[in-house]
PAZA-611601 format. One record per residue: x, z, y of N, C-alpha, C, O in turn. Coordinates in steps of 0.02 Angstrom, whole numbers, plus 32768, in hexadecimal, padded with zeros to 4 digits. Layout:
<nodes>
XZYXZYXZYXZY;...
</nodes>
This chain:
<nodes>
802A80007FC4800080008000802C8000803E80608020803F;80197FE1806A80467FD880AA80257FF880D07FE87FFE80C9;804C801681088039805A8136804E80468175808A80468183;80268035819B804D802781E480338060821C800180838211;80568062824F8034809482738026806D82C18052804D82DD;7FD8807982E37FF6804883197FBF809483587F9880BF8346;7FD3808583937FB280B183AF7F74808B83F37F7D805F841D;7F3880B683E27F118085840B7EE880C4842A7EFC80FE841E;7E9D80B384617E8C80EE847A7E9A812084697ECE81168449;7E8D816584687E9A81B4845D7EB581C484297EDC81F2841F;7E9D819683FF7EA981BA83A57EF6818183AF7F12816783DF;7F028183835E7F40815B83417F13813D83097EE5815B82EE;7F2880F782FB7F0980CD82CF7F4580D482867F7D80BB828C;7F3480EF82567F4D80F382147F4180AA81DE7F2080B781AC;7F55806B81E47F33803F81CD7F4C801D81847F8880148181;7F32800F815C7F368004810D7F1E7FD281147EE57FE6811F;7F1A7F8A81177EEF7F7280F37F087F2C80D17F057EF480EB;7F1F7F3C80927F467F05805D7F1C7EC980527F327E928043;7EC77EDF805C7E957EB1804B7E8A7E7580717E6E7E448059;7EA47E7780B77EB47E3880F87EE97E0B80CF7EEA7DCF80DE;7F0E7E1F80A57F6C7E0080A77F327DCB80717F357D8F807E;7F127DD8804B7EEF7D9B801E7EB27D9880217E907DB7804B;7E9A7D707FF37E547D587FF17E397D7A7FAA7E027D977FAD;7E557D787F7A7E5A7D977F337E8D7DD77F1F7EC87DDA7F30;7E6E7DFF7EFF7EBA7E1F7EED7EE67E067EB17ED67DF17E7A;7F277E0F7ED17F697DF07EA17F467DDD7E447F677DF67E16;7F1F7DC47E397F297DC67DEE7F027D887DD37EDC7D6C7DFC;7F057D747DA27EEC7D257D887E997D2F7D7B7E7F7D5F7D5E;7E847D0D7D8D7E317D107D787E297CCB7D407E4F7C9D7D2E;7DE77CDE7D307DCC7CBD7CE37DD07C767D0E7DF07C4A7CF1;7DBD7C697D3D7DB57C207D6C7DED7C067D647DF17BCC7D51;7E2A7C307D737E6D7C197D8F7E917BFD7D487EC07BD57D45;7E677C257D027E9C7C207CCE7E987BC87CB37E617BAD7CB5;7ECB7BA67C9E7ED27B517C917EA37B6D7C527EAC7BA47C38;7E637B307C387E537B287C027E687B2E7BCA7E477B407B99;7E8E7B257BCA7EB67B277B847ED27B6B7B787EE67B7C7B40;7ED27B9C7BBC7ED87BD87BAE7E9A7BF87B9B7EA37C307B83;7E607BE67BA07E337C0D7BB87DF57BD97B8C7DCB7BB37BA3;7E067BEE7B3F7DD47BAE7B1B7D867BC17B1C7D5D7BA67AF8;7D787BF37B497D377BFD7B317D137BED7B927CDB7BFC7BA5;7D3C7BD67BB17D287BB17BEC7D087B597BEC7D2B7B277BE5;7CB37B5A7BF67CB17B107BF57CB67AEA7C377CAC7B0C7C69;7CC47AAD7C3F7CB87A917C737C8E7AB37CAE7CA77ABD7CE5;7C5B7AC17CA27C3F7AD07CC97C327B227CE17C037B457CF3;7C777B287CD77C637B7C7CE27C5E7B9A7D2E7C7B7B937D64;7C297BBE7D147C1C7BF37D747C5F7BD87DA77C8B7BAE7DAA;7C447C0C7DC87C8A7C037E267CBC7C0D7E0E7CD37C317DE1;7CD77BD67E407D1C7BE47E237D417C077E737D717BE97E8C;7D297C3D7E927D4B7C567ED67D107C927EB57CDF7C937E90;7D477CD27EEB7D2D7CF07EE87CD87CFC7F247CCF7CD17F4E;7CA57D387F1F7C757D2B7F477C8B7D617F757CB57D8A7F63;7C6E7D627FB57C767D947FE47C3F7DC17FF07C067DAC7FFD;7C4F7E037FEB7C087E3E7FE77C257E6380167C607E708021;7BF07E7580327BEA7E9B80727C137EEB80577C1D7EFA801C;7C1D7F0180787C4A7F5680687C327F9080A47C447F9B80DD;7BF67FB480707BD37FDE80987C18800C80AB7C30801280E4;7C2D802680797C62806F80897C978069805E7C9680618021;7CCD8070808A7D108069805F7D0F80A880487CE880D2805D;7D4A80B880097D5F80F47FF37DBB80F9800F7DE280D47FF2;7DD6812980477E0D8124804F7E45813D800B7E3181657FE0;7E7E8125800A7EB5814D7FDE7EC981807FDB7F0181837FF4;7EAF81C77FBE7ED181FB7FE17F0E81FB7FDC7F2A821B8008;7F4181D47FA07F9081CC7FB17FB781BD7FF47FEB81D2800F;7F78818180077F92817D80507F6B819580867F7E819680C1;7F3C81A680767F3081D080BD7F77821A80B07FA0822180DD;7F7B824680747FBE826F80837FF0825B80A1800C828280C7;8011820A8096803981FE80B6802881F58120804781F48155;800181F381127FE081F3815A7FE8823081908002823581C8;7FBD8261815E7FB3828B818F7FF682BB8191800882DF81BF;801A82AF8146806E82DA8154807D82B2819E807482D881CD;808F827D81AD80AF825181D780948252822680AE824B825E;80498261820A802582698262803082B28280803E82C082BA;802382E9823F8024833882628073834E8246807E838A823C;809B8329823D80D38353822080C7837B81EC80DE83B281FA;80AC837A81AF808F839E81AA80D28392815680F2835D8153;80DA83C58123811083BA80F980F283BA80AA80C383E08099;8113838A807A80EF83B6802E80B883968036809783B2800A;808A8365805480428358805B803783518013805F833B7FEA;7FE2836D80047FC6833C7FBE7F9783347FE77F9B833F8024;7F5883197FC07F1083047FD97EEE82F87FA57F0A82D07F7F;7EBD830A7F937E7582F87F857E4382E87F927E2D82FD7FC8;7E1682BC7F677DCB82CA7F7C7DA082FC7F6D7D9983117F34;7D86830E7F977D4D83347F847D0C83187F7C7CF383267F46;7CF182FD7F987CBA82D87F9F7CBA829B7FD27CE582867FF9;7C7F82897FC37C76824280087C3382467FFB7C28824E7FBF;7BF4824280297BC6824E80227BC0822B807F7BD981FC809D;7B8C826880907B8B825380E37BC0824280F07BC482088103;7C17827980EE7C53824581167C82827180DC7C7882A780C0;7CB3824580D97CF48254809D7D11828780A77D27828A80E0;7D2382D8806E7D3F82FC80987D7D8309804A7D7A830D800D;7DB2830C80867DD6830680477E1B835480557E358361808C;7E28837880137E5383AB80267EA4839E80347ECD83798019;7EA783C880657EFE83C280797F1A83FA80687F028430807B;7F5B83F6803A7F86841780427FD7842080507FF383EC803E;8001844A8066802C842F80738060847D8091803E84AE809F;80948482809780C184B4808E809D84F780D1809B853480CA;808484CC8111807584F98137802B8511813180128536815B;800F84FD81057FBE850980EB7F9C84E980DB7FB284B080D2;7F5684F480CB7F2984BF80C47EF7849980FB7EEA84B8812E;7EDF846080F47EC0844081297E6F841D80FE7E65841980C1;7E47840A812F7E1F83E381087E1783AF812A7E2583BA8165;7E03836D811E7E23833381377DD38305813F7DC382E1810F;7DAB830981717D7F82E3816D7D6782AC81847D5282A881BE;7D66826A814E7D5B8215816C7D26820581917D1A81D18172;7D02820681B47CBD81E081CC7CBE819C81BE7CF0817981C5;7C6D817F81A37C568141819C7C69811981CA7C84813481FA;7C6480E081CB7C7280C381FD7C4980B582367C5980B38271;7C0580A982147BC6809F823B7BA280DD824D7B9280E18289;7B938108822A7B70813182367B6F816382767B3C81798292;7BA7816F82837BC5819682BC7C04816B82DC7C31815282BC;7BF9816A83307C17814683677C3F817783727C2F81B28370;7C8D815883837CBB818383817CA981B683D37CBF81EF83DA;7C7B8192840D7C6781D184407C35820984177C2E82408432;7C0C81FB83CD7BEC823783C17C30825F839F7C38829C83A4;7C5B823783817C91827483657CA582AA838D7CA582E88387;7CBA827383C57CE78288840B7CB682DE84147CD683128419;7C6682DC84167C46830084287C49833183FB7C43836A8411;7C4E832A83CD7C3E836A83907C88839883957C8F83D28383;7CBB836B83B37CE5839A83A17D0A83BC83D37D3383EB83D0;7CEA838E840E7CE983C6845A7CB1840C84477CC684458440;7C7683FE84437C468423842B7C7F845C83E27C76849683F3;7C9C845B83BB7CC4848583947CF684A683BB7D0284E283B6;7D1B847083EE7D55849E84187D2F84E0844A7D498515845C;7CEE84C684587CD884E284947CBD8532846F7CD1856A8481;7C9A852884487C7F856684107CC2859E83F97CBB85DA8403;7D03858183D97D32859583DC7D3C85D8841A7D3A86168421;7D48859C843D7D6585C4848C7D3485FB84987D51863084A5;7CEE860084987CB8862184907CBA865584667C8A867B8460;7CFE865F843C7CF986A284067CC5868883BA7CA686B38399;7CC3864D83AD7C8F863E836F7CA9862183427CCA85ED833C;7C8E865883127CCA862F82D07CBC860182B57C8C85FC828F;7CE885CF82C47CDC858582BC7D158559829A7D4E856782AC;7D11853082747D6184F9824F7D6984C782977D3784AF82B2;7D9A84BE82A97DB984AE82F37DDF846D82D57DFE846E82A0;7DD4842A83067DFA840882F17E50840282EF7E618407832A;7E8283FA82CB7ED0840682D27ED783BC830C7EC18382830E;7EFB83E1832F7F0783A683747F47838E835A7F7183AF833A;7F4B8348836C7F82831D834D7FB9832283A67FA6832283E1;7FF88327838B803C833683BA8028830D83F5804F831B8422;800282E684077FE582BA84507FB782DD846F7FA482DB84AA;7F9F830F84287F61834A845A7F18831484407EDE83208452;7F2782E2841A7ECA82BA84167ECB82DF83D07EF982FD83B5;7E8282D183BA7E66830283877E5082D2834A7E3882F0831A;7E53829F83457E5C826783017E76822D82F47E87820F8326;7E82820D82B97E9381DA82B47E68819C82987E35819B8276;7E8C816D82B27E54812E82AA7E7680FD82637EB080E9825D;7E3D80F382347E5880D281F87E3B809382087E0B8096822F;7E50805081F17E2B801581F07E27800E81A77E4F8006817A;7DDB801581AD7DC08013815B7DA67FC7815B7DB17FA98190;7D827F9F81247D6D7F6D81147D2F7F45813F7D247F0C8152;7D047F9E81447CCA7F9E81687CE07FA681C07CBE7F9081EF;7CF47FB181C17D0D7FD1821B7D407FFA82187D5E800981E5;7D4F801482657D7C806282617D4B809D82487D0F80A5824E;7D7580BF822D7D58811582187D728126822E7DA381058240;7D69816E82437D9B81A582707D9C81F2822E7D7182098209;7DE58204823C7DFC823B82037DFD827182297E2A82708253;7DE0829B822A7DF782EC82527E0D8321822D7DE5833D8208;7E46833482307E5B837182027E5283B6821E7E7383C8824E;7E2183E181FE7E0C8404820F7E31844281E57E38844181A8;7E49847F82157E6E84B281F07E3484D881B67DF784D781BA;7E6184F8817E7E2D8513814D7E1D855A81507E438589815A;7DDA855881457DD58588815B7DBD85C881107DC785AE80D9;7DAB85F9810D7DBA862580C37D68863680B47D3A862580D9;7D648658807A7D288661806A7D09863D80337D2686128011;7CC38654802A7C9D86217FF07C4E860F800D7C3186358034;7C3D85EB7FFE7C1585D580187BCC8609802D7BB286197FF7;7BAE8620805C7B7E8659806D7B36863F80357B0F866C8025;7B2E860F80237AF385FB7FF87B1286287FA67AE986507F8E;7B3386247F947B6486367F6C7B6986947F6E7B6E86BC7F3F;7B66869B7FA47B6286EE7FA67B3A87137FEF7B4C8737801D;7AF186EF7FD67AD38704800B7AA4875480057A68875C7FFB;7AD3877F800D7AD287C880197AB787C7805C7AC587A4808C;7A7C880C804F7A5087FC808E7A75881A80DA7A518810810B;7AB2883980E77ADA885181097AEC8803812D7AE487F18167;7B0C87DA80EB7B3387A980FC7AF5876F813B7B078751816D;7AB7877281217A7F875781367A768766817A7A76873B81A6;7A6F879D81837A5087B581C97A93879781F07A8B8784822A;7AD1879481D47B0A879082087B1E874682137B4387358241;7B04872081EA7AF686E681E47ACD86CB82247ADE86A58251;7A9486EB82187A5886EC82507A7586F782997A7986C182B6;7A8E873282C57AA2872982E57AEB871782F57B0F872E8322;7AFA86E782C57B3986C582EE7B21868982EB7B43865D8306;7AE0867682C97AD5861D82F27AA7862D83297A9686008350;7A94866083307A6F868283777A9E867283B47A94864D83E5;7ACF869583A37B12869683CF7B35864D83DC7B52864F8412;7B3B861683BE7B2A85C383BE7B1C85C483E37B3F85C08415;7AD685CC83E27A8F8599840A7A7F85C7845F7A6185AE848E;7A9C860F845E7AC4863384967AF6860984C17AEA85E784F3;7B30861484A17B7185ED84BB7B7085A484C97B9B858E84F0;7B38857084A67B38853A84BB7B0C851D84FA7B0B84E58515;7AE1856885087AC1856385547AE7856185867ADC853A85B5;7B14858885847B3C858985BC7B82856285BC7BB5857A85D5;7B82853C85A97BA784F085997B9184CE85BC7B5684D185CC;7BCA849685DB7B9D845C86057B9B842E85BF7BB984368589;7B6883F485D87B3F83CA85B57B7683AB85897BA983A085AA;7B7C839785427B97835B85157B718323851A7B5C831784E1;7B5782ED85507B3082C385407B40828784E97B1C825784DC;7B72829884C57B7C826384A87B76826D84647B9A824F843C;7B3382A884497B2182AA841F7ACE829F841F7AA382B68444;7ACA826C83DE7A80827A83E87A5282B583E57A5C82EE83CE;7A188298840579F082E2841679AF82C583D67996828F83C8;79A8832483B6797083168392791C831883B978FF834B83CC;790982DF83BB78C582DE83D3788F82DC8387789E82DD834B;784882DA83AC781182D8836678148290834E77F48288831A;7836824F836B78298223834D785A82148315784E81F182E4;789E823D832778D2822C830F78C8826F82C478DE8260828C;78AB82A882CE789182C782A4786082A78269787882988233;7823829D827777EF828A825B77DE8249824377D38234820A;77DB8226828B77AF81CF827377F081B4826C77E481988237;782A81A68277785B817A825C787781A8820B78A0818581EF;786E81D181F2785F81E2819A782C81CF8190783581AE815C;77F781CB819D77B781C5817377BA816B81897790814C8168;77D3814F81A777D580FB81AB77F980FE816077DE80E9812D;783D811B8162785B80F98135783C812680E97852810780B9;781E815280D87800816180AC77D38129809977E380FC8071;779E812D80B6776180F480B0777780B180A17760808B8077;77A180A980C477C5806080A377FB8060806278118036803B;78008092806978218097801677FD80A87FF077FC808B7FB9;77CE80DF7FFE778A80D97FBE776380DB7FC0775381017F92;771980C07FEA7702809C7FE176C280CC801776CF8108801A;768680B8803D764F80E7805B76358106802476148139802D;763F80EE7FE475F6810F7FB17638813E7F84762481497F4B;766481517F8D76A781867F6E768981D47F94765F81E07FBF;76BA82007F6876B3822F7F9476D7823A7FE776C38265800F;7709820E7FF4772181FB803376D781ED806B76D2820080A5;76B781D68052768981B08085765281FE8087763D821180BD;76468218805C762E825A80647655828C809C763A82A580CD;768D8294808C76A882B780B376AD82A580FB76AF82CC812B;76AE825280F976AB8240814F765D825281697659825C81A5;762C8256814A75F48261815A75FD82AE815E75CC82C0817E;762182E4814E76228325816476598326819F7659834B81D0;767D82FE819276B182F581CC769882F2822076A6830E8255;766B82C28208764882A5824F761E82D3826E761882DA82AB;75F782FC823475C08334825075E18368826775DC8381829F;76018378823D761583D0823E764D83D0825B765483F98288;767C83AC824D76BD83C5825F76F183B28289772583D28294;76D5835C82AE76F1833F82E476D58356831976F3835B834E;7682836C830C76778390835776A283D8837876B083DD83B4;76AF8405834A76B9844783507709842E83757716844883AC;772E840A835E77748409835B776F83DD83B2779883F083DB;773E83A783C7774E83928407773683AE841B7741839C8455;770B83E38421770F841E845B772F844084737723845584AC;77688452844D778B8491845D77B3845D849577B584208497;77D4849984C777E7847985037837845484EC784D845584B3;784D8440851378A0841C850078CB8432852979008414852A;78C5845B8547790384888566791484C5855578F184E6852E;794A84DB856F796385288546793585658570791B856785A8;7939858E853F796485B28507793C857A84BB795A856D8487;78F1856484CE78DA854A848878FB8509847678F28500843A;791A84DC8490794284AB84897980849584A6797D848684E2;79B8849084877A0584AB84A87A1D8475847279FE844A8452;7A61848984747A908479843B7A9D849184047AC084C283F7;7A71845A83CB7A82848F83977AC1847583717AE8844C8389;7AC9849A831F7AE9848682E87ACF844B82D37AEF841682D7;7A94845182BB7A68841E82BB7A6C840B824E7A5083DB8234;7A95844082287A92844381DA7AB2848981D17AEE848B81C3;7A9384C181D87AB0850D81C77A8D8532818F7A7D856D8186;7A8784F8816A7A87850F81317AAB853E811F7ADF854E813D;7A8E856280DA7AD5859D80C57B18858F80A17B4785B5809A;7B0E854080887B48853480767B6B8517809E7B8B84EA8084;7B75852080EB7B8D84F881227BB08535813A7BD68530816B;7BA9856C811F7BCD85C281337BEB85C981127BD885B380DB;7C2085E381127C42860B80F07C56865980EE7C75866B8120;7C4F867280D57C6A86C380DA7C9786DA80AE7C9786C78074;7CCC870E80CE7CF3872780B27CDD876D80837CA2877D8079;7D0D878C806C7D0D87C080377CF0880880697CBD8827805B;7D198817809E7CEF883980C77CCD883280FF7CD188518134;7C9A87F280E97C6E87E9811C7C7987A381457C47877F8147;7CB0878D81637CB4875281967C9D871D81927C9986FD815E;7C87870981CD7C5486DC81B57C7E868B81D97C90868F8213;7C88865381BA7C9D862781D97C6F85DD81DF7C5D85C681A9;7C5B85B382247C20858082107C3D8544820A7C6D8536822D;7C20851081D57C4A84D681D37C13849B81D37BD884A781C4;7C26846181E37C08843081D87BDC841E820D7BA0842A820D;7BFD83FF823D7BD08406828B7BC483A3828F7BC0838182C2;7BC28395825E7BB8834E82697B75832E82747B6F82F1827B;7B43835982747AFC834082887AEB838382D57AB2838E82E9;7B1C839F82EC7B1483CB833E7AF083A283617AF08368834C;7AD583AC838A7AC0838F83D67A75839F83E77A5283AF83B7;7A58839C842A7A2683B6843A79ED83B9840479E5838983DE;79C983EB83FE798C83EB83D27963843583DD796F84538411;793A844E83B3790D847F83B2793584A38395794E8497835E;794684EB83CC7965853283847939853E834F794A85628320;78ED851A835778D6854E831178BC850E82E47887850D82C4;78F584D082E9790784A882BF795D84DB82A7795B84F88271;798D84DF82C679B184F6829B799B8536826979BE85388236;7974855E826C795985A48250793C8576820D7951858481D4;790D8540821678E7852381F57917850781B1790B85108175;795784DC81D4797D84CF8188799B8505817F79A585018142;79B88545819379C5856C815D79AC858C814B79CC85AB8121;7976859E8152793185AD813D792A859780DE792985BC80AD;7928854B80E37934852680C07954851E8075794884F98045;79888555808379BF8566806079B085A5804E79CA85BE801C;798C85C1806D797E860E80647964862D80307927862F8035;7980864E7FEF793386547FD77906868E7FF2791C86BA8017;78B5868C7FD7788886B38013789886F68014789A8710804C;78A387187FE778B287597FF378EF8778802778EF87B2803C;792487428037795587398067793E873C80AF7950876480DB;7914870C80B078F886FC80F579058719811E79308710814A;78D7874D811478B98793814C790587AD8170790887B481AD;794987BB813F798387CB816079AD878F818779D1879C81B7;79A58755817279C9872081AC79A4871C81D479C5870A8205;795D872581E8792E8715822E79368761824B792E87638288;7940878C8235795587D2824E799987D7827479A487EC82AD;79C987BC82417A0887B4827879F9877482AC7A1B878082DE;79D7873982B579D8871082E579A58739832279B08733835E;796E876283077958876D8343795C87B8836A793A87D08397;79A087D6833D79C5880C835A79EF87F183A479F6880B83DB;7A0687AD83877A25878A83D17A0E876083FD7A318749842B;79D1875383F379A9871C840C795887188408793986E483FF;793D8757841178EE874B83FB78D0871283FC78FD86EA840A;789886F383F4788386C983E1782A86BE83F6780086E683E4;781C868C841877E88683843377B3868A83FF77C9867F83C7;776E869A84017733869483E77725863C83B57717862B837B;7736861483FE773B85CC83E5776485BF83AB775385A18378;77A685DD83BB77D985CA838D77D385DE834677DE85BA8316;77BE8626834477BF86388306777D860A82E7778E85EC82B4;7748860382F5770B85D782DE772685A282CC771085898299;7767857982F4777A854282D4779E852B82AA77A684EF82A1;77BB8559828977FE8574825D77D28538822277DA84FB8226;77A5855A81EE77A4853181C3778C84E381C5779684BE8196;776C84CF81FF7759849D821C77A98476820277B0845481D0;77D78484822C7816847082337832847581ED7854844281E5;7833849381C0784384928178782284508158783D84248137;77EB8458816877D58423814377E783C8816377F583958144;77DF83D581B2781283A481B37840838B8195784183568176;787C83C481A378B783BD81A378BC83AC813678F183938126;789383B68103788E839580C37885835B80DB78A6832B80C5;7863835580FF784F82EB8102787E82C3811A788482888109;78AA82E7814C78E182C5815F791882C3812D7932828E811D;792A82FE8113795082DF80E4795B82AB80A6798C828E8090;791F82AC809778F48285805F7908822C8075792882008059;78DF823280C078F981EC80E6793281E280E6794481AA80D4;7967821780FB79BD820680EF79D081F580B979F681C480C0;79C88205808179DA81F0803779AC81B1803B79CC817D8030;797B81A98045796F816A801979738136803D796581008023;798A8139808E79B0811280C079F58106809B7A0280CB808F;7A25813980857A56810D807A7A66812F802D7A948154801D;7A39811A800B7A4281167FBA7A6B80F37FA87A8B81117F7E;7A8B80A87FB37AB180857FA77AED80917FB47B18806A7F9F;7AFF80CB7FDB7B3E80C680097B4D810B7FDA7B7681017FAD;7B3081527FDF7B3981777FC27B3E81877F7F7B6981AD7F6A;7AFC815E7F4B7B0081607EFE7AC9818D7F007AC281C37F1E;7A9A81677ED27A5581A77EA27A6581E77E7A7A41820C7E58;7AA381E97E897AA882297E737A8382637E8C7A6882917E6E;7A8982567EC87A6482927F087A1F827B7F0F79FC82967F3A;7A0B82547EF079BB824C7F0079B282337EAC79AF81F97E9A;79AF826E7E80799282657E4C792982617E3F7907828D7E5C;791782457E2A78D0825D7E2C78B2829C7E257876829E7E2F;78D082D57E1678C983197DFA78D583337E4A78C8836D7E59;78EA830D7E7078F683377EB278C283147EEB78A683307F1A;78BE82D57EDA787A82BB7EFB786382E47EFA786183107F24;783E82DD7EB077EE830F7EA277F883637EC477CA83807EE1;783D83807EB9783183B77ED0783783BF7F2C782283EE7F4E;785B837F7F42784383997F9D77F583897FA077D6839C7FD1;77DF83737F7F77A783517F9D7771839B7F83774883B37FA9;777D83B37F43774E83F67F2E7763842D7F6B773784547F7C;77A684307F8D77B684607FB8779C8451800B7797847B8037;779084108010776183FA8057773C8412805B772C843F8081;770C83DE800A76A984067FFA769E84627FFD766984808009;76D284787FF076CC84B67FFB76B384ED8033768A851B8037;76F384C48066770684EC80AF76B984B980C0768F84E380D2;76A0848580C27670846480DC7624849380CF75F784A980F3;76388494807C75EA84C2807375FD851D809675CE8545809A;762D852A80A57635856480DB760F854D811E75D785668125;761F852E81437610850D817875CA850D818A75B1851A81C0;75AF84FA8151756184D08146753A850C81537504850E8170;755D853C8139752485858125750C859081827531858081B1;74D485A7818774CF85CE81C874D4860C81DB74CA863E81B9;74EA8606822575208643821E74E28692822374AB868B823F;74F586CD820874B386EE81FB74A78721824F74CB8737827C;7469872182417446873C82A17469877782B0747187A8828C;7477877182DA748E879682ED7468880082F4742A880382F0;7483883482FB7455885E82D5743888938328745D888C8359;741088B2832F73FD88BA8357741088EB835A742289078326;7416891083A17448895883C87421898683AA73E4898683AE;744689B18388742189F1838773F58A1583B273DF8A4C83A1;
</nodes>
């Protein structure tokens, strides 16, 4: 593999790509082989060139991204792995002065000004006292590097590692409540921040009717999708465009705080990761996905620590499961938006059927009326 290094806006461009130098890779095809090599070829056999297919998502080398990021951060001893690739590639670093985690973005999915944003939004939280994975600044002081993949540039951010096991994993109700108010303390600290304009903002369309478009068109008005847009539309897009869009009820969130997006240590510390869907939205959309994650008997102690630091409006709390049940439909739409890119692994049918039994649920909550209120002694 050939490694060149060239330097362009903020980042540094890390570029690989052996696949430009030809048209085929180095090796003989059944087309190319002479007849007489190849006796079971007739005259008339298929193409003889290869065809050209589109390339949703490259997979980088972690051999050479190690050689990379030793060379960009000084860094000594590099290995690398993958860990996954899913939403964006994250792959482990190690190396004599510690460990790192090394994360690719798609090419399309995220514009290198929303990166730019998420990870001002991480420096700024930082500085704020919030325990947060900080991006490692490269010796120019810019905060990633630019790969030229097949599909476009991706951008790599190495993010220092941080300790612990995952809070879904050991969600002790201590650990919960403290959980609670430190994304309180977030959605605090990101008020008094000036504006990131360069992340998207979650609105109800970008919530609701753009999932349930792409539901319905993937399965069909008469599925249970088309049911759910019909509870969507009644119950649960009204409640959610009411609530107002400015702070304290709409700020900057995480925008995925889930419990496996936490980490905690052995005595207690709590560290937040995974800020790649941040930017303006409803706080009691973030409560709502880790909510999500919660199981119910949990609950009561993570909404206890969030509204030890942050009470919580009448509105808001009414909209909590509203927003749960959203926030199932959106994800549902994300997987089966990019099923091709990610793999059915993550959208087995056993998980269909079960977001969709966990919607009908929070929906037939909803439905009930709420009981009269009781008269003053």
């Amino acid at each position: 593999m050939r490694l060149e290094e060239r330097r362009g806006g903020r980042g540094r461009i890390a570029e690989s790509r052996p696949w430009r130098d030809t048209v085929h890779p180095p090796r003989r095809r059944g087309a190319d082989i002479p007849q007489e090599e190849n006796p079971r070829m007739s005259m008339d056999a298929g193409a003889t060139r290869g065809v050209a297919v589109p390339i949703l998502k490259s997979l980088l080398s972690a051999d050479g991204l190690a050689e990379v990021v030793a060379r960009e951060y000084g860094l000594e001893d590099v290995r690398c792995h993958l860990v996954k690739a899913v939403t964006l590639d994250t792959y482990m670093i190690r190396s004599r002065s510690g460990s790192y985690a090394l994360r690719v973005y798609p090419a399309v999915r995220r514009t290198e000004a929303e990166v730019k944003g998420e990870l001002e939004f991480l420096v700024r939280l930082d500085a704020a006292g919030i325990p947060v994975t900080t991006p490692v600044a490269l010796p120019d002081g810019s905060r990633y590097l630019r790969f030229e993949a097949p599909e476009g540039t991706r951008l790599g951010v190495l993010f220092g590692f941080a300790p612990g096991q995952a809070l879904n994993e050991k969600p002790l109700p201590e650990n919960l409540r403290a959980y609670g108010a430190l994304l309180a303390r977030v959605h605090q600290a990101a008020d008094a921040m000036p504006p990131i304009p360069t992340r998207p903002a979650l609105t109800v369309e970008a919530l609701v009717d753009e999932p349930l478009d792409v539901l319905l068109r993937a399965f069909g008005a008469r599925s249970s999708a088309g049911s759910m847009g019909r509870y969507a539309t009644s119950l649960i897009r009204p409640v959610i465009a009411a609530l107002p869009m400015d702070a304290p009820v709409y700020g900057f969130c995480h925008g995925d705080p889930g419990t496996s997006n936490a980490l905690v240590t052995s005595d207690g510390r709590l560290t937040l990761l995974d800020f790649d869907f941040c930017g303006p939205a409803w706080r009691a959309h973030d409560l709502a996905v880790a909510l999500n994650e919660v199981l119910p008997e949990h609950a009561k102690d993570f909404l206890e620590g969030y509204g030890s630091v942050r009470p919580l409006s009448d509105d808001e709390w009414e909209s909590i499961p509203h927003f749960q049940a959203a926030h199932y439909l959106w994800v549902l739409a994300m997987r089966t938006r990019y099923l091709n890119e990610w793999g059915s692994f993550i959208f087995p049918d056993e998980r269909v059927i079960q977001t969709f039994t966990r919607i009908e649920m929070l929906v037939a909550k909803l439905k009930k009326p709420r009981p009269a209120a009781q008269p003053a002694a």
